[in-house]
DODOVO-352227 format. One record per atom (N, C-alpha, C, O): residue in one letter; x, y, z. Coordinates in steps of 0.05 Angstrom, whole numbers, plus 5000, padded with zeros to 4 digits. Example, Ala and Ser with C-alpha at 12.3 -4.5 7.8 and 13.67 -1.06 7.14 Angstrom:
# DODOVO-352227
a,5264,4886,5156
a,5246,4910,5156
a,5264,4934,5156
a,5285,4934,5169
s,5257,4955,5142
s,5273,4979,5143
s,5258,5001,5157
s,5268,5023,5161
# end
This chain:
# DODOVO-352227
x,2512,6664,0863
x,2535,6668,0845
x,2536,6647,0824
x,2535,6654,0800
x,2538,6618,0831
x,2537,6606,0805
x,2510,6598,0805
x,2498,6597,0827
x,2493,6588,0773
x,2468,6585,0764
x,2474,6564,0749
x,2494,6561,0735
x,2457,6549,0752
x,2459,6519,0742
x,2425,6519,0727
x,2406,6523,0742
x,2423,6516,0706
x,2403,6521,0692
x,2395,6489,0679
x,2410,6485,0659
x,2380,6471,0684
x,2380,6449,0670
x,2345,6450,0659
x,2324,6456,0671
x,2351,6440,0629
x,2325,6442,0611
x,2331,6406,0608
x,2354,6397,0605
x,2312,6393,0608
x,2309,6366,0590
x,2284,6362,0587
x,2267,6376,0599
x,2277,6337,0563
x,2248,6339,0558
x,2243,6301,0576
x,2227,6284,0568
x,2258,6299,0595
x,2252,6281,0605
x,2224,6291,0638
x,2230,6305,0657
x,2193,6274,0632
x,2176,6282,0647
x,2183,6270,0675
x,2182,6245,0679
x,2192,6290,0698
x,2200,6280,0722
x,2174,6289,0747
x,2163,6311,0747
x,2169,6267,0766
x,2155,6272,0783
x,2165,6291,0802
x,2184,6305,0795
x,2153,6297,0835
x,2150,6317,0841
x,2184,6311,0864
x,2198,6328,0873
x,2185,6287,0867
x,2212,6276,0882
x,2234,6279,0866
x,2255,6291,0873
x,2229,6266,0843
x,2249,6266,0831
x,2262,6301,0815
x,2284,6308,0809
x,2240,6310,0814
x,2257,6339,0817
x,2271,6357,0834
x,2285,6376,0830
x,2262,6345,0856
x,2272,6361,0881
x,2297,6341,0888
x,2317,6352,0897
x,2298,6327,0886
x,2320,6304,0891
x,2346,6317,0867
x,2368,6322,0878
x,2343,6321,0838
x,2355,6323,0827
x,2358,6360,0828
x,2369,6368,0808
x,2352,6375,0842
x,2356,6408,0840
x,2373,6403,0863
x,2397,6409,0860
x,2365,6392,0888
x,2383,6390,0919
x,2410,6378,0902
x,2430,6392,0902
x,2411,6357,0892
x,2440,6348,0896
x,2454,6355,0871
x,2473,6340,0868
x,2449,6377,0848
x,2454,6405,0828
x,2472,6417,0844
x,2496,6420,0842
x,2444,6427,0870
x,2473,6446,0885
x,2492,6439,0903
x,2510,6454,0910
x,2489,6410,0914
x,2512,6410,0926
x,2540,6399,0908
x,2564,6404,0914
x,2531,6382,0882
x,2546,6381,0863
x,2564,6411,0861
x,2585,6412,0875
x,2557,6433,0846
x,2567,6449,0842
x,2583,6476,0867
x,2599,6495,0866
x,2568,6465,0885
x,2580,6481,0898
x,2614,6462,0910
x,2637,6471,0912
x,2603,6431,0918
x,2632,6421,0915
x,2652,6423,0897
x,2676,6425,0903
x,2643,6423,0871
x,2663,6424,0854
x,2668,6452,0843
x,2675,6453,0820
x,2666,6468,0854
x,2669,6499,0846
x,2686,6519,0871
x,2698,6540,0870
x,2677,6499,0894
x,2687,6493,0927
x,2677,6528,0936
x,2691,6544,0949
x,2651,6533,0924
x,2636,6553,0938
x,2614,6548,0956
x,2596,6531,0951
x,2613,6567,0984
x,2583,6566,0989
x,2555,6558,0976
x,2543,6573,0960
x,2545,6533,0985
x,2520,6522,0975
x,2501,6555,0983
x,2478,6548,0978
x,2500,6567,0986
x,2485,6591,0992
x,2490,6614,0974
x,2476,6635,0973
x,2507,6609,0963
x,2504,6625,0928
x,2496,6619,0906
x,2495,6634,0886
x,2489,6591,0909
x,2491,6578,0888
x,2456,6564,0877
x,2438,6553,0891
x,2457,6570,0851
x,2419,6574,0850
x,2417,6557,0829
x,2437,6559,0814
x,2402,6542,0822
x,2388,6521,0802
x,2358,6517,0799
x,2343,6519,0818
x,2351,6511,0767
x,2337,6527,0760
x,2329,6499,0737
x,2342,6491,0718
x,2304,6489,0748
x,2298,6457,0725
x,2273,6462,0709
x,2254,6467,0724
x,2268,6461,0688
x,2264,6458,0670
x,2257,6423,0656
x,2269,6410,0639
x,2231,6418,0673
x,2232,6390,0655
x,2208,6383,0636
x,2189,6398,0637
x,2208,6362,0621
x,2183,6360,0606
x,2183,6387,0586
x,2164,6402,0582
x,2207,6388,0575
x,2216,6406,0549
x,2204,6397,0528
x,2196,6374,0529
x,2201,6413,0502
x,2201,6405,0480
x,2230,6404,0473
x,2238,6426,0466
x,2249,6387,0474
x,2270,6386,0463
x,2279,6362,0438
x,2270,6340,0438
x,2295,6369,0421
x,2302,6343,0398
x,2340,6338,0405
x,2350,6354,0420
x,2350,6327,0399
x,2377,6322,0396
x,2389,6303,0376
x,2378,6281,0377
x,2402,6305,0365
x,2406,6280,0338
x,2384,6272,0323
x,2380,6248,0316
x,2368,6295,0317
x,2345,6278,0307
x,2324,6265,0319
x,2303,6260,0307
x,2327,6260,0338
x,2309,6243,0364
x,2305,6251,0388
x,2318,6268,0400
x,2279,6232,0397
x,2266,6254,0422
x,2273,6228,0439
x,2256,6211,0445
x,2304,6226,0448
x,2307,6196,0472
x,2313,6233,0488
x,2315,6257,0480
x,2314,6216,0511
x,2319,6228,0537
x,2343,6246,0534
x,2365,6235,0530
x,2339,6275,0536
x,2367,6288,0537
x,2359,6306,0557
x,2338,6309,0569
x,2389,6324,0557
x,2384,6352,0573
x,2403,6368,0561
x,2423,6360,0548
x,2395,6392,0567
x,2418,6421,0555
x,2423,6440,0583
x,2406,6456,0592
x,2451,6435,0594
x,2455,6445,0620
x,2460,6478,0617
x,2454,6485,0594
x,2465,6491,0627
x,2481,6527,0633
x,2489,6529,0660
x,2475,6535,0679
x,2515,6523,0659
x,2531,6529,0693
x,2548,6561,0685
x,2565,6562,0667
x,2541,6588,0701
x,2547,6608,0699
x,2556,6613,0729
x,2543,6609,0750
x,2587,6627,0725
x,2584,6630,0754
x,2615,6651,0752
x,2633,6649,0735
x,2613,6665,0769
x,2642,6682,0775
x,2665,6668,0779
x,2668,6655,0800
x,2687,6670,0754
x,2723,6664,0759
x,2716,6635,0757
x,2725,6617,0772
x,2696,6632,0737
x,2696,6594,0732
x,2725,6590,0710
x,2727,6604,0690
x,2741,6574,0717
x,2755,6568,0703
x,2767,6548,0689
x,2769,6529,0705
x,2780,6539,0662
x,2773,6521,0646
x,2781,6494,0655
x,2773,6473,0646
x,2804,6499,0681
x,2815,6469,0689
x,2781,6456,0706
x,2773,6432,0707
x,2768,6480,0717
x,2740,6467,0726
x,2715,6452,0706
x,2698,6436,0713
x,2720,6463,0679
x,2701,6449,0670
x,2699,6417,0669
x,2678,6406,0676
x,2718,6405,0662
x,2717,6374,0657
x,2710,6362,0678
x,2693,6344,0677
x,2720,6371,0703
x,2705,6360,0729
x,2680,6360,0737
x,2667,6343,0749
x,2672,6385,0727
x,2645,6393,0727
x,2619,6381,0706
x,2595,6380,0711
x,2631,6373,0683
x,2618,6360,0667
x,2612,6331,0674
x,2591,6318,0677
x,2637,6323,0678
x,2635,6293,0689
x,2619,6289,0713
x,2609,6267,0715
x,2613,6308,0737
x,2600,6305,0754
x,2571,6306,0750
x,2555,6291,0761
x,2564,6332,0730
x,2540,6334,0729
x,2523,6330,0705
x,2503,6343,0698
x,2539,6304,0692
x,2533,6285,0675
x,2528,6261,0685
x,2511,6247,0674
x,2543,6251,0711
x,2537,6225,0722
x,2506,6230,0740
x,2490,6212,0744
x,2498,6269,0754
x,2480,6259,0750
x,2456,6261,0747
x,2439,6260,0764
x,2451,6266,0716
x,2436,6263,0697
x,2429,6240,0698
x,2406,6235,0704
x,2447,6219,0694
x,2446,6196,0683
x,2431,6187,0712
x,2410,6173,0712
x,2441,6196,0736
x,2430,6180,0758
x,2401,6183,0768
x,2386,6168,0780
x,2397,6215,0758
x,2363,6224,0778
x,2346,6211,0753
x,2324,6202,0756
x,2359,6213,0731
x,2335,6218,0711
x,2333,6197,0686
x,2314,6192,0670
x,2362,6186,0688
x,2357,6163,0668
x,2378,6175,0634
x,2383,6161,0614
x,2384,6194,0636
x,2393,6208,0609
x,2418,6195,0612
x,2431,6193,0633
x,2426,6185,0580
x,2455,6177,0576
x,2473,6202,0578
x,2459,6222,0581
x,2500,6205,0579
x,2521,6219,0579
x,2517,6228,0561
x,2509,6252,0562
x,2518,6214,0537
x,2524,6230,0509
x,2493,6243,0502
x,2493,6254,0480
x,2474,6243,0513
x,2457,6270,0504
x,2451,6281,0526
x,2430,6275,0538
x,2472,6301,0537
x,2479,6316,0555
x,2492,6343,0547
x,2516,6342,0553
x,2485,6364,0536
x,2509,6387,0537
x,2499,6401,0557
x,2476,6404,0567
x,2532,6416,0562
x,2534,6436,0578
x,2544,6456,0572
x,2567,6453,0565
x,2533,6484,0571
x,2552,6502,0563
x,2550,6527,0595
x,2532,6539,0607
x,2591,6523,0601
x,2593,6530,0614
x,2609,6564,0612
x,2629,6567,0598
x,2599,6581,0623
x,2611,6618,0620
x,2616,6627,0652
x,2600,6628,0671
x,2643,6635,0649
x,2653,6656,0663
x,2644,6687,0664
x,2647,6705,0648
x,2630,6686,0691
x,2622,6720,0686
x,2637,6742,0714
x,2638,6740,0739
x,2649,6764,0692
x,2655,6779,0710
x,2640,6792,0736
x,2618,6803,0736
x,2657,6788,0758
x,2639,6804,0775
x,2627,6830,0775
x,2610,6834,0793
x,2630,6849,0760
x,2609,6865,0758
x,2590,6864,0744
x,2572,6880,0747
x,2588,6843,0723
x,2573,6832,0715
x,2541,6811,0728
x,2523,6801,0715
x,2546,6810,0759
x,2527,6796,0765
x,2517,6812,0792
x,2530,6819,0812
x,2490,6816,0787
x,2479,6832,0811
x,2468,6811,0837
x,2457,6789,0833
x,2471,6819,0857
x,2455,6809,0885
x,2453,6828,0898
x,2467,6848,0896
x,2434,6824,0914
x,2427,6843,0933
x,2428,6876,0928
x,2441,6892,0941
x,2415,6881,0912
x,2421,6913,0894
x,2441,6918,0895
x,2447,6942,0898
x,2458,6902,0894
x,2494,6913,0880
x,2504,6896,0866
x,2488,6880,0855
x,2535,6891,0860
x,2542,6869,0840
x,2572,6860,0859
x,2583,6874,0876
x,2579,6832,0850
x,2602,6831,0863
x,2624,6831,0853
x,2644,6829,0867
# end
């Protein structure tokens, strides 16, 4: 149900990705306070990415998930901005996130939608 999509062009070894996808989802599933068993992430590293002009360390997040709502985002940013900064080294400020509410019939599992 929710999808956590992280792109950065920071080159991460084979620990440090799995280190930083495992604790994606328990991030989001705490702060979303859903089942870690819905919840899917999806990394993307060693991007061609630019930001301000410059190639320092960034990332461009996508948290999508059913009845996300706006009092959740700031918590959610702040969490999964601190850790960026922690698996991978990226400052806060070249970090976006763009986060979308999707209706439930809008998202399929298991050949149906919820």
């Amino acid at each position: 149900m929710p999808l956590l999509r992280i792109e950065t062009n920071v080159t991460a070894d084979e620990d440090q990705c799995q280190t930083l996808i495992t604790e994606a989802s328990q991030t989001v599933a705490r702060e979303l306070g859903k089942p870690e068993q819905y919840v899917m992430v999806a990394l993307e590293p060693n991007a061609r990415m630019l930001f301000a002009g410059g190639p320092a360390p960034l990332a461009y997040l996508e948290l999508r998930s059913i009845g996300l709502a706006e009092n959740q985002t700031a918590p959610l940013s702040a969490a999964l901005c601190d850790l960026m900064e922690r698996t991978l080294g990226i400052r806060k400020d070249r970090v976006f996130i763009n986060f979308a509410s999707v209706p439930p019939a809008m998202w399929g599992w298991n050949g149906g939608t919820f």
